[in-house]
C-alpha positions, 0 to 999 in steps of 0.5 A, spaced: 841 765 713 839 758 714 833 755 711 828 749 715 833 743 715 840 746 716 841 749 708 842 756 707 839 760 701 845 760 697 845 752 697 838 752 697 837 757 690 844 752 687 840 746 687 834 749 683 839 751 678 837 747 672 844 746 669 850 742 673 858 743 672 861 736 672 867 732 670 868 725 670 874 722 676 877 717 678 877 717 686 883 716 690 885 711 696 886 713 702 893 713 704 894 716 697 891 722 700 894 722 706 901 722 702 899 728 697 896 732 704 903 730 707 908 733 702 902 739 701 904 741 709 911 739 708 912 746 704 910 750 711 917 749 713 920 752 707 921 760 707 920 765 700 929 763 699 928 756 700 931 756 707 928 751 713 924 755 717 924 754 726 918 758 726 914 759 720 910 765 720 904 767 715 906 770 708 914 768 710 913 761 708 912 759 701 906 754 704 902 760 704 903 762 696 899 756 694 892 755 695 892 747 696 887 742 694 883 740 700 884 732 702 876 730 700 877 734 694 883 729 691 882 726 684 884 724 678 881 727 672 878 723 666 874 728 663 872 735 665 864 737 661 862 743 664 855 745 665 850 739 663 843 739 663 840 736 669 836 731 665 841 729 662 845 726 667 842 719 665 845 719 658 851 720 662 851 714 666 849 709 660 855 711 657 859 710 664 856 704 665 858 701 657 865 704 657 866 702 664 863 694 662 868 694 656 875 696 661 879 691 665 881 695 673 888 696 674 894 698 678 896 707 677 902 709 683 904 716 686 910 717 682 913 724 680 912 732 682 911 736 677 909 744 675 906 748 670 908 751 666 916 750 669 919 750 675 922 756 676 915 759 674 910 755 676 903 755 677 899 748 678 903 743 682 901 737 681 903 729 682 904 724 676 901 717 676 905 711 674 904 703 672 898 701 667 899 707 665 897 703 656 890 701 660 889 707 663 890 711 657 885 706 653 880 707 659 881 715 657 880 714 651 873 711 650 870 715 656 873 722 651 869 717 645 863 716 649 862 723 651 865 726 644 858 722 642 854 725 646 856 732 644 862 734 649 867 738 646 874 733 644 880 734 649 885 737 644 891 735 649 894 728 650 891 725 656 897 725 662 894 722 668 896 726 674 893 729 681 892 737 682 896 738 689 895 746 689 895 753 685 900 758 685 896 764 688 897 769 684 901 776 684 907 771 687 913 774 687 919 771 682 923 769 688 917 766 693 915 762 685 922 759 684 922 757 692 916 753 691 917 750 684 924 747 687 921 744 693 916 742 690 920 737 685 924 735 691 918 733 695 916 725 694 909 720 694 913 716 699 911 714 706 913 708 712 920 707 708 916 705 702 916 707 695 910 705 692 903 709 693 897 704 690 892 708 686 887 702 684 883 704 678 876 699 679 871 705 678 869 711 674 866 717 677 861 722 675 862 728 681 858 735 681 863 742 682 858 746 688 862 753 686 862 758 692 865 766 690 867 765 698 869 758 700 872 753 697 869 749 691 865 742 694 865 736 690 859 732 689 858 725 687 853 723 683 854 716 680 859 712 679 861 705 675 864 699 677 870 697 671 870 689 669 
């Protein structure tokens, strides 16, 4: 049921919740979008044994066992906060703007695929980041520093910048796991003959995760702090 204005009531009761869950990214450009979209639908033409497909069917392809991450919600994660108090946005801004006053822009490139835990079982599939990556790493930390001030519990896990491309669904056979995992450590950032896909680092981003129990998560942006 839609309410005056077009908003359901499942939108309408989301946005009177008081409390937010957030994270703060590093958005992408859009030929790197395009590429990491391009080498998702690349993964159609693979079957459960890794042999090309003429005409791939669902649930015989190894592209259908990954729940893919949709192009407008393509991101680098900087640091994941959970559920914040509304009201307490505005600190989380001042603390953007200062970490982002103190940080020179810079230069990341798609390099490498990767899966999570490992090939043959993988999980997560993800892209890896290259080039400046001893500033981005310091950009990182004083954004894990500044939050860690405000109270945000402290990221345990070295920071390893990559995108989320897909997640395994799971109860996926071994086989179709270990099809996906090769494939995907195959597939390149690549695009019109070049090698190099540039990911500018200018700004930092505050964005909103609007869960949904029957679609698929919307990501919202909130604000967003331009770097020196």
């Amino acid at each position: 049921m839609l309410l005056p204005g077009g908003v359901s009531e499942e939108e309408a009761a989301e946005e009177a919740l008081d409390w937010w869950r957030l994270f703060v990214a590093v958005e992408l450009p859009k030929r790197a979008v395009r590429v990491l979209d391009g080498m998702a639908r690349s993964m159609r033409a693979v079957s459960y044994g890794g042999r090309q497909r003429r005409r791939p069917s669902r649930g015989a392809v190894a592209y259908d066992a990954v729940r893919w991450t949709a192009p407008e919600n393509m991101h680098l994660t900087l640091k994941f906060l959970g559920d914040v108090h509304r009201d307490d946005v505005r600190y989380l801004r001042d603390e953007m703007d200062e970490v982002a006053a103190d940080s020179s822009r810079l230069r990341l490139t798609l390099g490498a695929n990767g899966c999570f835990p490992g090939e043959r079982t993988p999980r997560v599939l993800w892209t890896g980041l290259d080039g400046d990556l001893r500033r981005m790493s310091s950009l990182a930390s004083r954004l894990e520093g500044a939050m860690v001030k405000l109270g945000f519990a402290e990221e345990r896990r070295e920071f390893a910048p990559h995108v989320t491309v897909g997640r395994v669904r799971s109860g996926t056979q071994k086989r179709v796991l270990a099809a996906i995992g090769e494939r995907w450590l195959e597939a390149r950032a690549s695009e019109d003959g070049r090698d190099e896909v540039a990911v500018p680092v200018e700004k930092i981003v505050l964005m909103r995760s609007h869960l949904h129990h029957n679609r698929p998560t919307r990501y919202e942006r909130l604000y967003g702090s331009e770097l020196a």
